[in-house]
PAZAPA-4460 file (N, C-alpha, C; in steps of 0.05 Angstrom, whole numbers, plus 32768, in hexadecimal, padded with zeros to 4 digits):
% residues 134
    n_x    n_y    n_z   ca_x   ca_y   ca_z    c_x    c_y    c_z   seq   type   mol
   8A78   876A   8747   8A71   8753   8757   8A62   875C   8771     1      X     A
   8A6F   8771   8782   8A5F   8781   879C   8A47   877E   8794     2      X     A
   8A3C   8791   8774   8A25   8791   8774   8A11   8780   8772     3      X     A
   8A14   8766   8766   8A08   8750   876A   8A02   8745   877B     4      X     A
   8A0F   874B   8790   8A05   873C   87AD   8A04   8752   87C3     5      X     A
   8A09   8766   87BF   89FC   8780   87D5   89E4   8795   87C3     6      X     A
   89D8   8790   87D5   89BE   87A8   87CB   89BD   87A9   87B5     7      X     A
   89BB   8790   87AA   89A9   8797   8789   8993   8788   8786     8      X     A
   8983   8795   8776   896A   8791   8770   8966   8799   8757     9      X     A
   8958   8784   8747   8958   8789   8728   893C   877B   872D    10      X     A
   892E   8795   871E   8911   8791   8717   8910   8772   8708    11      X     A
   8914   876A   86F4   891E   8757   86DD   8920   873C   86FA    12      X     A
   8934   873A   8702   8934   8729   8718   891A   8724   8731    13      X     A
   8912   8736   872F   88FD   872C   8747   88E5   872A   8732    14      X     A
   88E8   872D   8720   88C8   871F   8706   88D0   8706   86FF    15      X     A
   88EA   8701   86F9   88F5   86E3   8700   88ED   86D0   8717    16      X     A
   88F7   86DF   8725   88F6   86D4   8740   88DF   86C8   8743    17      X     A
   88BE   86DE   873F   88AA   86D4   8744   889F   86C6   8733    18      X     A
   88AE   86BF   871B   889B   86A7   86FD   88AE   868F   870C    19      X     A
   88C4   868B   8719   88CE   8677   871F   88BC   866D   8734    20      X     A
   88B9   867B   874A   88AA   8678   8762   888E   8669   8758    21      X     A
   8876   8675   873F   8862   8676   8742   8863   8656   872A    22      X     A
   8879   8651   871C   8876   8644   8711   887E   8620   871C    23      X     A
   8891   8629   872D   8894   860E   8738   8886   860B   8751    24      X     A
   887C   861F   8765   886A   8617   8774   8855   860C   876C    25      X     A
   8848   8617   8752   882D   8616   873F   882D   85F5   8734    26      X     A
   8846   85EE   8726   8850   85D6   8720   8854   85BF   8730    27      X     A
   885A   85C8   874B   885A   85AC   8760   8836   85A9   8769    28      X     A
   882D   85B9   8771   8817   85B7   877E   880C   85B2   8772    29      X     A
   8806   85B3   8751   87F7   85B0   873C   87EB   858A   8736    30      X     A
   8809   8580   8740   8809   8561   873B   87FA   8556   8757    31      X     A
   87F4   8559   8769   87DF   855B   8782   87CA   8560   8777    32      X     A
   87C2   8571   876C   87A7   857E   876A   879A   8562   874D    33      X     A
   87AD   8562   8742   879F   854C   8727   87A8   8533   8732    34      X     A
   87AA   852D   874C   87A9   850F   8752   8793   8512   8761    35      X     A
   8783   8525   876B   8774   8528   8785   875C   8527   876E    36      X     A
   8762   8534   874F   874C   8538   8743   8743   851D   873A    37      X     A
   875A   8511   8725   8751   84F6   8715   874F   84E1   8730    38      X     A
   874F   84E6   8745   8746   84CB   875B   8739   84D4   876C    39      X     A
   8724   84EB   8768   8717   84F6   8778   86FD   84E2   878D    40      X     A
   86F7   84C9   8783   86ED   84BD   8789   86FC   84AA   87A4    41      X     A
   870F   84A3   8799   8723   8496   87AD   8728   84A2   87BE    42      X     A
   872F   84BE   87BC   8736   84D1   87D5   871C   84D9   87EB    43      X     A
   8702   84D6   87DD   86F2   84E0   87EB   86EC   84D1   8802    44      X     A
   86ED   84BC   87FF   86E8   849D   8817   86FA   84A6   882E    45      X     A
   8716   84B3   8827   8721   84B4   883E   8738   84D3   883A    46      X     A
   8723   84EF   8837   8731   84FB   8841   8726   8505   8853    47      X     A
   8733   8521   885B   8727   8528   887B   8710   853C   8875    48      X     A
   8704   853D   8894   86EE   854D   8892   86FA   8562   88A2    49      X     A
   86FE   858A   8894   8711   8596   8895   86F6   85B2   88A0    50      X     A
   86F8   85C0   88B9   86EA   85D2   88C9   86C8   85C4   88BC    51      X     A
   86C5   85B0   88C8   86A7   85AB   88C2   869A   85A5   88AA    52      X     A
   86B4   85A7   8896   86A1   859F   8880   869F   8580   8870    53      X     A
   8694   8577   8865   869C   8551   8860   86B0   8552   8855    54      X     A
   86C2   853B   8858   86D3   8538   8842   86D3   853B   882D    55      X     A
   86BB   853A   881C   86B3   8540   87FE   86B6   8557   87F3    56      X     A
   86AF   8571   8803   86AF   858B   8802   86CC   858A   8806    57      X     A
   86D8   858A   8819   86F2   8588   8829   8705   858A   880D    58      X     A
   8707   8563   8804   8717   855F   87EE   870E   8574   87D7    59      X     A
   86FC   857F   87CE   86EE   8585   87B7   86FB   85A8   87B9    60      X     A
   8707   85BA   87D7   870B   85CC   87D5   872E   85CF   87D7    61      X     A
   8737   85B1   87DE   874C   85B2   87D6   8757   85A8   87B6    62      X     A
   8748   859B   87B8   8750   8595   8792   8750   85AD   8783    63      X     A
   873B   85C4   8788   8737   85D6   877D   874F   85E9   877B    64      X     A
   875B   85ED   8798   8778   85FC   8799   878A   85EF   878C    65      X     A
   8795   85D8   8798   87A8   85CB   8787   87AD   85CB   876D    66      X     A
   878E   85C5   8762   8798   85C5   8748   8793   85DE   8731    67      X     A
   8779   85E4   873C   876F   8601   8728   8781   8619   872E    68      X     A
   8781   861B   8749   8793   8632   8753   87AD   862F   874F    69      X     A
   87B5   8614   8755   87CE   8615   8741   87D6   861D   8728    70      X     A
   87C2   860E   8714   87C1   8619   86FD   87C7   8632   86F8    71      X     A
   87B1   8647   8703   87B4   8667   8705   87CF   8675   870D    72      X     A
   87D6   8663   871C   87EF   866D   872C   880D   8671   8718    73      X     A
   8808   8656   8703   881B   8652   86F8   8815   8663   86D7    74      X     A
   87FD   8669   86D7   87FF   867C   86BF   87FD   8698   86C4    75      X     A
   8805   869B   86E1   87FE   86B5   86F3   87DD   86C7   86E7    76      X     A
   87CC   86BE   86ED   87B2   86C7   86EC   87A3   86CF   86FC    77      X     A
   8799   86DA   8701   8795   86D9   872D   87A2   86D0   873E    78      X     A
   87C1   86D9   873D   87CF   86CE   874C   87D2   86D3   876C    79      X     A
   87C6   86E7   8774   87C2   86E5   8795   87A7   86E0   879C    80      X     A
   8798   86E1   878F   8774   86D4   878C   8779   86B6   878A    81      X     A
   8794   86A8   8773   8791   868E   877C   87A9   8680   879A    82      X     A
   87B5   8697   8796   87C6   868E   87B9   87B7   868A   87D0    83      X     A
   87A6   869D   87D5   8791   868F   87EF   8786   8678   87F0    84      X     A
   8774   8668   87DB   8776   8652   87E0   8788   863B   87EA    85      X     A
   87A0   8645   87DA   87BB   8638   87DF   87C3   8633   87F7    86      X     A
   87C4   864E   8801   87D2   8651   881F   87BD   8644   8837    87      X     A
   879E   8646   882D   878F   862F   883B   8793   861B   8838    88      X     A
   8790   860B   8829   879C   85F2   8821   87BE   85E8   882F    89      X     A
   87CD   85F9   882E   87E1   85F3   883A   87E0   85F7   885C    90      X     A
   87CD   860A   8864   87C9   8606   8880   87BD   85EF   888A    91      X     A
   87A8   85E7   887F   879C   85C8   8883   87AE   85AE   8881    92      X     A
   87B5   85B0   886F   87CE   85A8   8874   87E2   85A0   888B    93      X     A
   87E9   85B8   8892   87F9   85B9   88AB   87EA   85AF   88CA    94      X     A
   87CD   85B6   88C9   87BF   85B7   88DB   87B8   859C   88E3    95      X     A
   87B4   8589   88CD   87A6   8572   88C9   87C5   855D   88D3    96      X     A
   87DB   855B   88C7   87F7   855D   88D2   87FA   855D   88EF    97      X     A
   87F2   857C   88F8   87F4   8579   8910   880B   858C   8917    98      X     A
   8810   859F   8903   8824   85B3   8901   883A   85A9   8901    99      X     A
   8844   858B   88F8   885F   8588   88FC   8868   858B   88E0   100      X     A
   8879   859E   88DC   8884   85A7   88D2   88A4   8594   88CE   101      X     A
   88AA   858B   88DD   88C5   8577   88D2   88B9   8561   88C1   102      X     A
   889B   855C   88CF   8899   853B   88BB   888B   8549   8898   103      X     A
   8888   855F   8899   8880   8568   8879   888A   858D   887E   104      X     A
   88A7   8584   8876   88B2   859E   8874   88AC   85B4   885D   105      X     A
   88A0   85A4   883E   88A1   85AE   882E   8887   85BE   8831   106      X     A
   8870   85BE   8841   885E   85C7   8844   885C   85E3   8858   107      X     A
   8875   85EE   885F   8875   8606   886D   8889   8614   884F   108      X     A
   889A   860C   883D   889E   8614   8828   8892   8622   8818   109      X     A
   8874   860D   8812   8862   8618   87FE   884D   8633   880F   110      X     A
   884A   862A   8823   8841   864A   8837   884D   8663   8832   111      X     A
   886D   865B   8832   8876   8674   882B   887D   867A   880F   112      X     A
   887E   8674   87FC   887A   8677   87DC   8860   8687   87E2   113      X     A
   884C   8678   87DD   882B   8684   87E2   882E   86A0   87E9   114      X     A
   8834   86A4   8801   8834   86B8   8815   883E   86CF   8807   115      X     A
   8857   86C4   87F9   8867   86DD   87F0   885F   86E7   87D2   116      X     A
   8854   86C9   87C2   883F   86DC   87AD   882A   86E5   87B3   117      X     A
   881D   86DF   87C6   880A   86F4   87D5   880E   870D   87D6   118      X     A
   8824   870E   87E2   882F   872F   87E9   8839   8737   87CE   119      X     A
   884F   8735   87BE   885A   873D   87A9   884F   8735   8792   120      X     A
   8839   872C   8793   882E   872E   8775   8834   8711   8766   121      X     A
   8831   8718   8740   883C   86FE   8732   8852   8711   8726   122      X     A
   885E   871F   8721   8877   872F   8719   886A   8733   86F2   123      X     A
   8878   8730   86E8   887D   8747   86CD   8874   872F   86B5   124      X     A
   8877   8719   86C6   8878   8707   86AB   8867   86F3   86B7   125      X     A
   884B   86F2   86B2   8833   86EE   86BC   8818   86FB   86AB   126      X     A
   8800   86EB   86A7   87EA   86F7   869F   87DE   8715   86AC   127      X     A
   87E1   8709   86C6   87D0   8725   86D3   87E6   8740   86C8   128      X     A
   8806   8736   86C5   880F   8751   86C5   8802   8761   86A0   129      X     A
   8805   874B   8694   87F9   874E   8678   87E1   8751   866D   130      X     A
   87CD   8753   8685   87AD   8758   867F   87B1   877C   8686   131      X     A
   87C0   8780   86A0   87BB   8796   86B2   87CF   87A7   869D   132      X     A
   87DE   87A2   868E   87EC   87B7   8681   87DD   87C2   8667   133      X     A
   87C4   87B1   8666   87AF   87B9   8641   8798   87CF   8653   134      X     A
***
């Protein structure tokens, strides 16, 4: 029992860890990105215009994360190539907000998911790990 909760680390567990992470972050954001897509018209009238660019561009480079990069994310395929978009997207986010963080808590969440498949990769059970092992 000690070992289970002091200093262990099981390779097996942290490739878990990161198909859970990449799959349900990949899976929430995913349903954003295909509402922004099939009503892209609707959204465009009134989203924001984000460091200078029109809203059209704006919405058009967030739909792209949300939903493509999600996609990727969740079949781990370029999985830190598609986190940067992400983690932009979630900064705008915050910025546009106004950094408050209590009134959309779940959006400093998905920062740090991102962040940390950024850093650690998509783990063992993922495309990229299964392209890079042929």
């Amino acid at each position: 029992m000690k070992k289970l909760f002091y200093h262990s680390y099981s390779p097996a567990a942290f490739n878990l860890g990161a198909l859970v992470l990449r799959l349900v972050s990949g899976g929430l954001m995913i349903t954003h990105g295909w509402d922004k897509l099939s009503h892209f018209a609707d959204y465009k009238s009134k989203f924001i215009s984000f460091m200078g660019l029109s809203p059209s561009v704006s919405l058009g480079l967030a739909t792209f994360a949300e939903f493509f990069c999600s996609a990727l994310l969740i079949l781990g395929l370029f999985t830190r190539l598609a986190t940067i978009p992400l983690l932009v997207t979630v900064f705008m986010i915050l910025k546009v907000n106004g950094w408050d963080v209590m009134k959309h808590e779940v959006v400093p969440a998905f920062a740090a998911i991102y962040l940390a498949l950024l850093l650690f990769g998509p783990g063992k059970y993922s495309l990229d790990a299964r392209i890079s092992r042929k």
